[in-house]
C-alpha positions in Angstrom: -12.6 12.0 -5.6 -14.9 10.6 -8.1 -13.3 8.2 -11.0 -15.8 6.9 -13.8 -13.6 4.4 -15.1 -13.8 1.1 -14.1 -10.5 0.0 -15.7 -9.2 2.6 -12.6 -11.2 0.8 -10.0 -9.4 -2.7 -10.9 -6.2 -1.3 -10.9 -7.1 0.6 -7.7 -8.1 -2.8 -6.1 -4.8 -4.5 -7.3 -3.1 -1.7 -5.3 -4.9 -1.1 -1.9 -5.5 -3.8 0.3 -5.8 -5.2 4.1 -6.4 -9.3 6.4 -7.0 -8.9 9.4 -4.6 -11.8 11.5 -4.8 -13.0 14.8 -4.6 -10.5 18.0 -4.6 -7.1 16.1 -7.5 -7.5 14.5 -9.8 -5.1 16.4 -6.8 -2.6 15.5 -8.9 -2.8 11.9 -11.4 -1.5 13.5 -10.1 1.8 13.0 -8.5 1.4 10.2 -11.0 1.4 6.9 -10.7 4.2 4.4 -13.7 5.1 1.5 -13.5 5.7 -2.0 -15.4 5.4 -4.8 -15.9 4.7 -9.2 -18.0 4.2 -11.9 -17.9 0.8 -12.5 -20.6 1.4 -15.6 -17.8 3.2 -17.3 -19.8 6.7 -17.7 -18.3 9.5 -18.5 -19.9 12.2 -16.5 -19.6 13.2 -13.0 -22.3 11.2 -11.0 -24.5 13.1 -8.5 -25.9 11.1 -5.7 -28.8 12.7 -3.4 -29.8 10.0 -1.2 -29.0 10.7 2.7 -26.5 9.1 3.8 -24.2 8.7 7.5 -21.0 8.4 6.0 -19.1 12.4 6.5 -18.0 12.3 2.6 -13.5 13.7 3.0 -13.3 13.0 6.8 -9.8 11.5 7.4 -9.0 9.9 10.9 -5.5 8.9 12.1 -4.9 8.0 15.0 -1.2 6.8 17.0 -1.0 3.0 18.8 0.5 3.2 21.6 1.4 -0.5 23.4 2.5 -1.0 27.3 5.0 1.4 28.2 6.0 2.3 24.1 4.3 5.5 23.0 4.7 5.4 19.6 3.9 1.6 18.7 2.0 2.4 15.3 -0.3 4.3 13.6 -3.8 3.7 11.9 -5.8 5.5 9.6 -9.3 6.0 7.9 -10.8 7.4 5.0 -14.3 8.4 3.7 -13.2 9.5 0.1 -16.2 9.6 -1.9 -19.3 8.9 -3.6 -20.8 7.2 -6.7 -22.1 3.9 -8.2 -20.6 0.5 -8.6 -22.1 -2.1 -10.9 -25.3 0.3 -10.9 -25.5 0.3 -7.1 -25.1 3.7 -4.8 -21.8 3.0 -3.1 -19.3 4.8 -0.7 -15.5 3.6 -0.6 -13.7 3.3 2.8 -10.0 3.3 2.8 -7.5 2.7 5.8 -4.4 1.0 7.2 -2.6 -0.1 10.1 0.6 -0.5 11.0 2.7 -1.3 13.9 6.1 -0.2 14.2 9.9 -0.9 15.0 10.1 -2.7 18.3 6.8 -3.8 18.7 6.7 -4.9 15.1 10.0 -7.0 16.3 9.0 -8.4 19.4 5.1 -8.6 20.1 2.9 -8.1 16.8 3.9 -7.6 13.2 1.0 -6.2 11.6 0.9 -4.2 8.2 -2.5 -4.2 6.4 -4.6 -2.3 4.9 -8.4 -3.0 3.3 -10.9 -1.3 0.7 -15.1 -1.6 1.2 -17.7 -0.2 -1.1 -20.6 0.4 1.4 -24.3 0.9 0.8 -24.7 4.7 1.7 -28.2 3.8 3.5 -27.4 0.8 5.7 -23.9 0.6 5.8 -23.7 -2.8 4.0 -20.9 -3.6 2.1 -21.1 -4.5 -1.8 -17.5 -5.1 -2.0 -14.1 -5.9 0.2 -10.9 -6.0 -0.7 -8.4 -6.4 1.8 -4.6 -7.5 2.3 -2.1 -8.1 4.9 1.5 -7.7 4.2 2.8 -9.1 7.9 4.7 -11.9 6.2 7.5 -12.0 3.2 4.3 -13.3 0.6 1.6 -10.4 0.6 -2.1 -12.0 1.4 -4.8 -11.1 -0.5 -8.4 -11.5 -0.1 -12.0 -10.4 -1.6 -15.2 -10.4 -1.0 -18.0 -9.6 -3.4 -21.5 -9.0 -2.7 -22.8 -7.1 -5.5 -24.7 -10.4 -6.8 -26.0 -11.2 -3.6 -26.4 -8.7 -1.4 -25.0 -9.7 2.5 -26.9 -8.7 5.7 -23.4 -9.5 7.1 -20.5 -6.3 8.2 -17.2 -6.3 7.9 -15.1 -4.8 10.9 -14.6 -1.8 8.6 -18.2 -1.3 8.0 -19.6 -1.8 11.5 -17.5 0.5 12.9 -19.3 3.3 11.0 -22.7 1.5 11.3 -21.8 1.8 15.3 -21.3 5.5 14.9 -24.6 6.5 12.9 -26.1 4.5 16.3 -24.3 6.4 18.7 -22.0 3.5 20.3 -25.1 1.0 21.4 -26.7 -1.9 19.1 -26.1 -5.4 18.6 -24.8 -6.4 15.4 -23.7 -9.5 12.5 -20.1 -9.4 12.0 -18.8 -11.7 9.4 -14.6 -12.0 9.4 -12.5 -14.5 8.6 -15.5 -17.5 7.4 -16.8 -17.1 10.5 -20.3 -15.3 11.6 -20.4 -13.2 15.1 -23.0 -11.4 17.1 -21.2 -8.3 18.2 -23.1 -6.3 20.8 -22.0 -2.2 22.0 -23.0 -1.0 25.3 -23.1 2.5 26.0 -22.0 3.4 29.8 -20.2 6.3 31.7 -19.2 9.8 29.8 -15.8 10.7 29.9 -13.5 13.8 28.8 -10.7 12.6 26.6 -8.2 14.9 25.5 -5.6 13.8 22.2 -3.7 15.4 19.8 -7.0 16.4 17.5 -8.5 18.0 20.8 -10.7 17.7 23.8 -14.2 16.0 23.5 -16.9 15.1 25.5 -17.2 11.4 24.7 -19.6 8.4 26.0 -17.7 5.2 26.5 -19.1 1.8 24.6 -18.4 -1.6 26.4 -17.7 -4.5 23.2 -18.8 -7.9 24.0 -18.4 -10.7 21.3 -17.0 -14.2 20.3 -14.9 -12.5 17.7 -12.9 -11.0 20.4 -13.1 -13.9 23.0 -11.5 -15.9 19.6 -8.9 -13.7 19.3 -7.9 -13.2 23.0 -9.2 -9.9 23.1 -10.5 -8.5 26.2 -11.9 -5.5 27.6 -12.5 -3.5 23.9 -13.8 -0.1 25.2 -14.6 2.7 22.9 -14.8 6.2 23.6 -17.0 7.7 20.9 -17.6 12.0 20.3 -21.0 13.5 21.9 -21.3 15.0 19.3 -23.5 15.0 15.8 -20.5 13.0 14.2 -19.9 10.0 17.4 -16.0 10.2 16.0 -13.9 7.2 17.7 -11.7 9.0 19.8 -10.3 6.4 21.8 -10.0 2.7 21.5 -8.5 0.5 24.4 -8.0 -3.2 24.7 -6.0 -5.8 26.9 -4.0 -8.6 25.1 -2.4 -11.6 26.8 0.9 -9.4 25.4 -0.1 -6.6 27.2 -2.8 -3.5 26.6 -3.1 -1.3 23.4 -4.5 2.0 23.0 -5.6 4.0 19.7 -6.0 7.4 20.2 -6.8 9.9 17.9 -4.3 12.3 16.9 -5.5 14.4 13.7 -9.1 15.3 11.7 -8.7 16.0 8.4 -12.0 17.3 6.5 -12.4 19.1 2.7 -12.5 22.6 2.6 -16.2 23.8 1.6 -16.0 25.4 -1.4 -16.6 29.4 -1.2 -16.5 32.2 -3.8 -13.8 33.7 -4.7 -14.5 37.7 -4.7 -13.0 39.8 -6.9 -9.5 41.2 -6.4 -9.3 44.5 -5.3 -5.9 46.7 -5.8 -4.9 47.5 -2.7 -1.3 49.8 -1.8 0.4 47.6 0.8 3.0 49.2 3.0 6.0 47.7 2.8 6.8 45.3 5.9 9.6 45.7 7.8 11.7 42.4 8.3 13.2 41.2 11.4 16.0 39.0 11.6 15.4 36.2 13.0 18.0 34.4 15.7 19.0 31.2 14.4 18.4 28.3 17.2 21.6 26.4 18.5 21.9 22.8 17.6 21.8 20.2 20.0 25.5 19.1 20.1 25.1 15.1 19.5 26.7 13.0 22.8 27.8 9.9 21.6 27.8 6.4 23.9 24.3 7.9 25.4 23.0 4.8 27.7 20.4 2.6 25.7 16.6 2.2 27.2 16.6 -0.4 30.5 14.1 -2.6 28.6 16.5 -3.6 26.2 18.3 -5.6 28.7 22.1 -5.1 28.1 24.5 -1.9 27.9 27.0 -0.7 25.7 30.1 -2.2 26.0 29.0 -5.7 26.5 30.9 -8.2 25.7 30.1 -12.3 25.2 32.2 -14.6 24.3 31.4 -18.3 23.3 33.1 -21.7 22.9 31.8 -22.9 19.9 32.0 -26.4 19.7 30.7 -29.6 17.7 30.5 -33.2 18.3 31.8 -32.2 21.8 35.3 -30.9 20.3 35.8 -27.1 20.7 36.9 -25.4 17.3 36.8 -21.5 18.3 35.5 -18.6 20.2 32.6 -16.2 19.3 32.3 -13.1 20.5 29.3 -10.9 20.5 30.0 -7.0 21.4 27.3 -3.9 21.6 30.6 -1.8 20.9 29.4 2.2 20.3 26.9 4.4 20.1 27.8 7.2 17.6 26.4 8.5 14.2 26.6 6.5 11.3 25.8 8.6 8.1 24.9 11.4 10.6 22.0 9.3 12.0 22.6 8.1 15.6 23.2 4.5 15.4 24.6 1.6 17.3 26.9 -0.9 16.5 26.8 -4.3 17.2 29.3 -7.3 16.3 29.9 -10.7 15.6 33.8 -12.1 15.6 35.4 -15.3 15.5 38.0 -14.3 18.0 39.5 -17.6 18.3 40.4 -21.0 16.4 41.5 -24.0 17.3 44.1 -25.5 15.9 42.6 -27.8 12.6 39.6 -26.4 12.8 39.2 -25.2 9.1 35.4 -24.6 9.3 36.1 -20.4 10.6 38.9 -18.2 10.0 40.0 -15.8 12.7 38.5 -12.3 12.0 35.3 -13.3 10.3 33.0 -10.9 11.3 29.4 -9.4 10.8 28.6 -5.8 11.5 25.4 -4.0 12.0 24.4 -0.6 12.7 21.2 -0.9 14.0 18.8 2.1 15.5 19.5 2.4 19.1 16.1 2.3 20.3 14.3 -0.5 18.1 17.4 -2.7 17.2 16.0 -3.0 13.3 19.3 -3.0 11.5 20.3 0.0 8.8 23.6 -1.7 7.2 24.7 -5.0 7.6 28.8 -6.1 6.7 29.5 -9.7 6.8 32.6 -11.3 5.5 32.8 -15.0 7.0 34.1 -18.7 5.2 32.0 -21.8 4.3 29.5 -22.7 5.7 28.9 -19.0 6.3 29.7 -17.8 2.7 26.4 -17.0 1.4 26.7 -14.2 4.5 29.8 -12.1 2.6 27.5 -8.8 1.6 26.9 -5.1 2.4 23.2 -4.9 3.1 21.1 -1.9 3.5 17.3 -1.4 4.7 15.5 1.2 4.0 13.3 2.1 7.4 11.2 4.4 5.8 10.2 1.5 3.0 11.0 -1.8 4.1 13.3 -2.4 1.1 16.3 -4.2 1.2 19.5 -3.8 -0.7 22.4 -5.9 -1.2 24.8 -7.3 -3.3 24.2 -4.9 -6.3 21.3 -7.5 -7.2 17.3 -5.5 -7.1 16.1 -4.7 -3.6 13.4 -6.8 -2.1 10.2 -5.4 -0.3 10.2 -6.8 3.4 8.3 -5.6 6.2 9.6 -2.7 8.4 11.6 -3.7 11.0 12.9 -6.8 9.3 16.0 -8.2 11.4 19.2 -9.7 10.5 20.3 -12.3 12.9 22.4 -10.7 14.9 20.0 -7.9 16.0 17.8 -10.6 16.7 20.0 -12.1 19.0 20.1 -8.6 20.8 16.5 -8.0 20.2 15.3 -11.0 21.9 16.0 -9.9 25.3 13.7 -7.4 25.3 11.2 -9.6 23.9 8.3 -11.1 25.8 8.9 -14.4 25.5 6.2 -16.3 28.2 5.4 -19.7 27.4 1.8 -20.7 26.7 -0.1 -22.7 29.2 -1.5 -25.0 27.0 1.5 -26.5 24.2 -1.7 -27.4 21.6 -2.3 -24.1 21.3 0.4 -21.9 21.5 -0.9 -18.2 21.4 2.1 -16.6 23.3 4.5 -17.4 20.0 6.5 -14.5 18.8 6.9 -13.7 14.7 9.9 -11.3 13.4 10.7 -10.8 9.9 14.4 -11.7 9.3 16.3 -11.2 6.3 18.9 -13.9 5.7 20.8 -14.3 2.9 18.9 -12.8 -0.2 15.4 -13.2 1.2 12.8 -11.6 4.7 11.3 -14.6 6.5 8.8 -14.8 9.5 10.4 -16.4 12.1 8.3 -18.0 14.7 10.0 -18.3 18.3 8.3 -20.3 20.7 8.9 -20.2 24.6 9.7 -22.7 26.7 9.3 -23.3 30.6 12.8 -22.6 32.3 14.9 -25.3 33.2 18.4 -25.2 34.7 21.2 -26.0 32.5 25.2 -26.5 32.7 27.0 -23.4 31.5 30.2 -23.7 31.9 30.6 -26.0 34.6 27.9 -23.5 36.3 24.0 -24.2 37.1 21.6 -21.6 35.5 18.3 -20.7 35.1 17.3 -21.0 31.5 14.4 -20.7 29.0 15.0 -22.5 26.0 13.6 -20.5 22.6 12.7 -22.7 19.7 13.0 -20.8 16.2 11.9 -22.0 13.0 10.3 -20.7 10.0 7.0 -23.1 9.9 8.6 -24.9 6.8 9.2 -22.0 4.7 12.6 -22.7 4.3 13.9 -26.1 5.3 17.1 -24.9 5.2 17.0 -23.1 8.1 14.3 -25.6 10.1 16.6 -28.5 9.3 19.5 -26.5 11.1 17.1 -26.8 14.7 17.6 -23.3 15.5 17.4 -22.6 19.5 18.7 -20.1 22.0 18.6 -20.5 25.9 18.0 -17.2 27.5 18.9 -16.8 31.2 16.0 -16.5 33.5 16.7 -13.3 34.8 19.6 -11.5 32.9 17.8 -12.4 30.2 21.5 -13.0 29.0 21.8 -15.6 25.6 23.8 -18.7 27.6 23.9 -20.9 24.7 23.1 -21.3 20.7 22.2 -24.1 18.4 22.2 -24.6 14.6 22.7 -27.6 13.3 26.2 -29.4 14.4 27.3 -26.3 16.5 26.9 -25.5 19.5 28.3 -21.8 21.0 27.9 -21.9 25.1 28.9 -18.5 27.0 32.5 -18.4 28.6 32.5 -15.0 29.9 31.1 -11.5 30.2 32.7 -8.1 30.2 30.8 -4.4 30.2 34.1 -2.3 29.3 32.8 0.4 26.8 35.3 1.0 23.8 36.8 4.7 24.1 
């Protein structure tokens, strides 16, 4: 689609956007989509005849699958269309990535997106516009070369340059203010079969700082024999574990043909069989949840909470049922003060917080809380929206967040599955987890950092125990001042003990009856 107004392109560039942050970044690789406008504001349709490598319509997607977890994200790119900008011969790329659910959760929240107007011969971009919207504040960023030209690409842009060379070459990469040779080796041919077919493909070793920087290692891609060298299959290995883009659908325009004249034909008059109507699947409720989750329904935990030493109630934390909630299948998890000592006014027995949350991903749908000071703030219906990210409560105007946002107390379940190794060297601690969690009436990133285990006292019992730090890097001192930690047993993977602030809640005992 071709748009002569530049007014359009601005508005366009307000709205589309992509960063590319820490480990995922070769995932935006893949991930750059092409369109184009007028920025000289003419009126007519331009017509470009230059060659050019760039397949003018051709959509890519393609799924993300991470470890063991099939369905971990999904990336696409674009090759829109064709024009000028600022006078020059330009091509627009469009794309996104995205990770999903659990893996957004507990390994890599990643949702951006990025815009380049390349140079139809060489592949050079005149313009970037990019965005990542992995945190609660969108990021932003732009690059413009149409004053002076860059002999620099972008990961977008190399990514088709590669393909115009058939998967060898070395090439300048310039990403995040930083400048990197990145070098493609072509080696063995391979068959690859996906969703969007079998292909003969040639597989392309990547060797570059950029990747070494990022902890990326092994980056193979498998690139089409044929005329078009489409990226068929990316795979790399993380210090998280190995991700693999494979594609999944090829989307190209129609050519236009002409349409011949209608002539009236007599059609006889089909015969219409009934067709059999399928049988639903009758829905089994309290169906056991995935291993890797590491609990079951029916678990219960219950906590001494205590402060300054002196115990003032009982917590207890129960994965209750498994059933539909608004027809969807959802489980429910709770949090109930259970018990109160005697003067302490600080809880009130029967506070509780309920979530349904998705069985499979833990990401809450709805969210009931009715609790006392200090806890107050916390009394509100809350409802996410999985498809958006959007989050609705208190009859006050959703927020965006991320999808998969938390609340705390799928957190608290989520973190189990999570994998939460420590990093070798504390100066530089790649192996921190970030989780969007919504608390109160806004989404933060929470940052948990792993520690080495260490046996503690729970309950006048010696356990293994790795102590999880959790803060939000300053964003809201609120919550940092409060020292938020949890120790996770070694190998149940089990929460033994909370902090926040004053309070401390240490596990008393654990049940595995499932409610009826």
């Amino acid at each position: 689609m071709i748009e002569t107004r530049y007014s359009f392109f601005r508005n366009i560039l307000r709205q589309t956007s992509l960063g590319v942050v820490g480990i995922i970044l070769p995932l935006a690789l893949l991930t750059w989509c092409i369109f184009f406008v007028d920025a000289a504001g003419a009126q007519t349709r331009l017509t470009v005849n230059s060659p050019t490598f760039f397949r003018i319509g051709e959509k890519l997607s393609y799924t993300i699958s991470f470890g063991k977890i099939p369905n971990a994200g999904y990336a696409e790119t674009h090759v829109v269309s064709r024009g000028k900008i600022s006078g020059k011969d330009a091509v627009e790329i469009r794309a996104k990535v995205k990770t999903l659910d659990l893996v957004s959760a507990a390994f890599f929240l990643f949702d951006e997106s990025r815009i380049a107007f390349a140079a139809p011969d060489t592949g050079l971009p005149h313009y970037l516009s990019s965005s990542s919207n992995d945190s609660a504040f969108p990021k932003e960023t732009i690059s413009n070369y149409l004053t002076q030209p860059t002999s620099n690409f972008d990961l977008l842009t190399l990514i088709y340059k590669v393909r115009e060379t058939g998967g060898v070459g070395t090439f300048p990469l310039f990403e995040s203010e930083q400048l990197y040779t990145t070098s493609f080796q072509g080696t063995v041919a391979e068959k690859v079969k996906t969703e969007a077919g079998e292909f003969d493909t040639t597989v392309s070793l990547v060797q570059s700082d950029f990747l070494i920087a990022n902890g990326i290692k092994e980056l193979k891609i498998n690139f089409s024999t044929d005329e078009f060298r489409l990226p068929v299959l990316i795979r790399f290995k993380t210090v998280k574990g190995d991700f693999k883009l494979m594609l999944s659908v090829i989307s190209l325009p129609e050519p236009e043909t002409p349409t011949p004249s209608p002539t009236p034909v007599t059609n006889p008059k089909p015969t219409i069989e009934p067709k059999p109507s399928p049988t639903p699947v009758q829905y089994v409720e309290n169906q056991p949840l995935m291993p890797e989750l590491g609990f079951a329904i029916g678990e219960m935990l219950n906590y001494r909470i205590t402060t300054a030493g002196k115990p003032v109630g009982i917590l207890t934390l129960n994965a209750r049922e498994r059933k539909l909630f608004e027809k969807v299948d959802s489980l429910l998890l709770t949090a109930t003060i259970s018990g109160v000592e005697l003067g302490a006014n600080v809880l009130r027995l029967g506070d509780a917080a309920k979530a349904q949350v998705d069985p499979e991903t833990l990401t809450p749908t709805r969210i009931e809380s009715k609790f006392v000071s200090p806890f107050i703030g916390l009394n509100q219906i809350v409802t996410f929206d999985k498809r958006t990210g959007s989050i609705a409560f208190g009859g006050k105007q959703p927020i965006d967040a991320p999808i998969g946002t938390h609340s705390f107390i799928s957190l608290i379940y989520a973190m189990r599955s999570f994998n939460l190794k420590p990093s070798k060297d504390p100066a530089n601690p790649v192996n921190d987890t970030r989780v969007a969690v919504f608390w109160e009436s806004k989404s933060y990133v929470f940052t948990l950092r792993p520690k080495n285990s260490e046996e503690i006292t729970v309950n006048g019992e010696k356990l293994s125990a790795q102590l999880i730090n959790i803060s939000t890097g300053g964003v809201s001192k609120e919550l940092d001042t409060l020292t938020l930690q949890v120790w996770l047993g070694t190998e149940s993977r089990v929460p033994l003990r909370f902090s926040a602030g004053a309070y401390q809640a240490e596990l008393v005992s654990q049940t595995s009856n499932l409610s009826k």
